[in-house]
N, C-alpha and C positions, 0 to 999 in steps of 0.2 A: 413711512414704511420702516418697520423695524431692520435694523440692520443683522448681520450674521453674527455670530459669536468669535473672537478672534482666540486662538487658544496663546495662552499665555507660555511664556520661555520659549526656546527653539523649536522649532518644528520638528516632526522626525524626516520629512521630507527633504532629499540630500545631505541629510547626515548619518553616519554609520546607529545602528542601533543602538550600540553601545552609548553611546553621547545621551541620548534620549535620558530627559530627566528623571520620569519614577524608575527607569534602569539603572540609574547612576546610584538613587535614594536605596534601591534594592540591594546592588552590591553594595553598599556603604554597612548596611545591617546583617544580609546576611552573606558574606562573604565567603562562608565555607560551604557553598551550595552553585554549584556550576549551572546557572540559570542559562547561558548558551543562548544570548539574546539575540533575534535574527528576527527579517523583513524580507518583503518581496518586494523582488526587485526587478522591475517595470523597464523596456530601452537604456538600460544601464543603469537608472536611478533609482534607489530606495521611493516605494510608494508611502510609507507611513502605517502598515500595517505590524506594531511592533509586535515580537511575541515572546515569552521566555520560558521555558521548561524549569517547573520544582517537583521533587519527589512525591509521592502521593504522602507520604508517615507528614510531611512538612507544611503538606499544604493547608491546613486550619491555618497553624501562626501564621504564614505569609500573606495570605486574605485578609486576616485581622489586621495585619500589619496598613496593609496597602488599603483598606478600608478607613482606619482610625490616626494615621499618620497623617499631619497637618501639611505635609508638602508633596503626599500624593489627592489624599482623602477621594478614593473611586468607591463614591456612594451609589452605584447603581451597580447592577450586574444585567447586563443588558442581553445576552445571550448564553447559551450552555449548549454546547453540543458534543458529539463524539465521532471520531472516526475508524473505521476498520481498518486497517493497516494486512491485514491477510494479501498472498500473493504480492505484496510490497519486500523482498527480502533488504532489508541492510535499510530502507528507508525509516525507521523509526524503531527504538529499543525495546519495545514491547507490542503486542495486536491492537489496541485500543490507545487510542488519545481524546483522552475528553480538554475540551477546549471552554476555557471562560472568558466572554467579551466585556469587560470592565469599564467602565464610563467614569470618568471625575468632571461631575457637572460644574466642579466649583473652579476645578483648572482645563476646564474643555479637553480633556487628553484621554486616550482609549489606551488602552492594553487590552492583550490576550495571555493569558497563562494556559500554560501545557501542562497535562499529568500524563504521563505513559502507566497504562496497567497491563500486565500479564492475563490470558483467559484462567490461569490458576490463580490468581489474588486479583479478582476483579472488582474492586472495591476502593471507595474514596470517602472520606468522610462529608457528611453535608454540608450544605452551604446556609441551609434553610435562619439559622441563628442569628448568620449577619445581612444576607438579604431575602427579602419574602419570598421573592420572583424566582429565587432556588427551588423554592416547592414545587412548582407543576415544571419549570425544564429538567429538573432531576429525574422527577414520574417520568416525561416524555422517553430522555436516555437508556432509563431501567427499562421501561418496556418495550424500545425499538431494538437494545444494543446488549440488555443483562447486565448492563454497571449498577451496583448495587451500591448505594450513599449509604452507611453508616451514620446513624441515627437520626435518618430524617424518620419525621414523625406519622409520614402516613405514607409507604413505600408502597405504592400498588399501580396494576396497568390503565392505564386511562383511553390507548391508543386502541387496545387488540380486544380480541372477544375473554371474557373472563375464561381462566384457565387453559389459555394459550398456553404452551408449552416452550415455546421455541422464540425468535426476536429476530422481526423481518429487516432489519437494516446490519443484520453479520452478513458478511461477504462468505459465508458458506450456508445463508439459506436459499433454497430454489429458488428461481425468478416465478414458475410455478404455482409456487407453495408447495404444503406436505400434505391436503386434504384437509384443513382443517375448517376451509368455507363450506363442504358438501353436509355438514352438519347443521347451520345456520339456518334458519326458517327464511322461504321467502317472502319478502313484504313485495306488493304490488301498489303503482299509486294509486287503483280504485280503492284499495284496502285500505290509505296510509291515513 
């Protein structure tokens, strides 16, 4: 029976974030960039969920970085998501945080990078160049949340009906809807 993968260096588990090696690698390069590394923290201890916030202008270099650097190399991009931040006051510096869950299959070690966007500069550059798997979680984002990636190469809804208007995962769309299912033809399963 094959055994588990052991991740190599310290854990992040009961140690401050900070400690955490691609964190440490991180400050080490970019230094003038307040990454603000934080974990949740479970019956008093750190769970191992690291996370660090980079500006959106920044965030190409520091992917490439954390992608092609020999003592992080997080060859996967294992998820992409976003969240609303609406009706949150003080809890995050902008409406949106899209979240990237990072995998180094070669050093077993996960991160999470944070980008905060404003609803007026909703926008990030892709990811699509350095991992494939950017491609359809970007599509998903753009059409639940209107974050708009900057020059991915095929930016269209995948999720909603062509020419939705609107992006059901903002915390100021109806639970409702707006009417825009009473248009949709109905399929029945005699018909399907």
């Amino acid at each position: 029976m094959p055994q588990p993968l052991q991740q190599s260096g310290p854990t992040p588990q009961g140690s401050p974030p900070s400690e955490y090696p691609p964190v440490v690698v991180l400050r080490e390069r970019f230094g003038d960039i307040a990454l603000d590394p934080r974990d949740d923290v479970a019956r008093g201890r750190y769970v191992g969920t690291i996370r660090v916030t980079v500006p959106a202008d920044r965030l190409d270099e520091v992917m490439r970085f954390l992608r092609d650097d020999p003592r992080t190399r997080f060859d996967m991009l294992a998820d992409l998501t976003c969240v609303d931040y609406l009706g949150y006051p003080g809890l995050a510096p902008a409406r949106f945080g899209v979240t990237y869950s990072l995998l180094s299959t070669t050093h077993n070690r996960r991160l999470w990078i944070k980008v905060f966007v404003s609803e007026d500069r909703l926008a990030v550059p892709t990811m699509t160049g350095l991992w494939a798997s950017a491609d359809w979680f970007e599509r998903e984002v753009f059409d639940m949340f209107g974050v708009v990636f900057t020059g991915h190469p095929d930016l269209r809804r995948i999720l909603t009906a062509p020419g939705m208007k609107y992006f059901p995962l903002r915390k100021d769309y109806p639970l409702t809807g707006l009417g825009e299912r009473e248009s949709l033809p109905v399929i029945r399963r005699e018909d399907a």
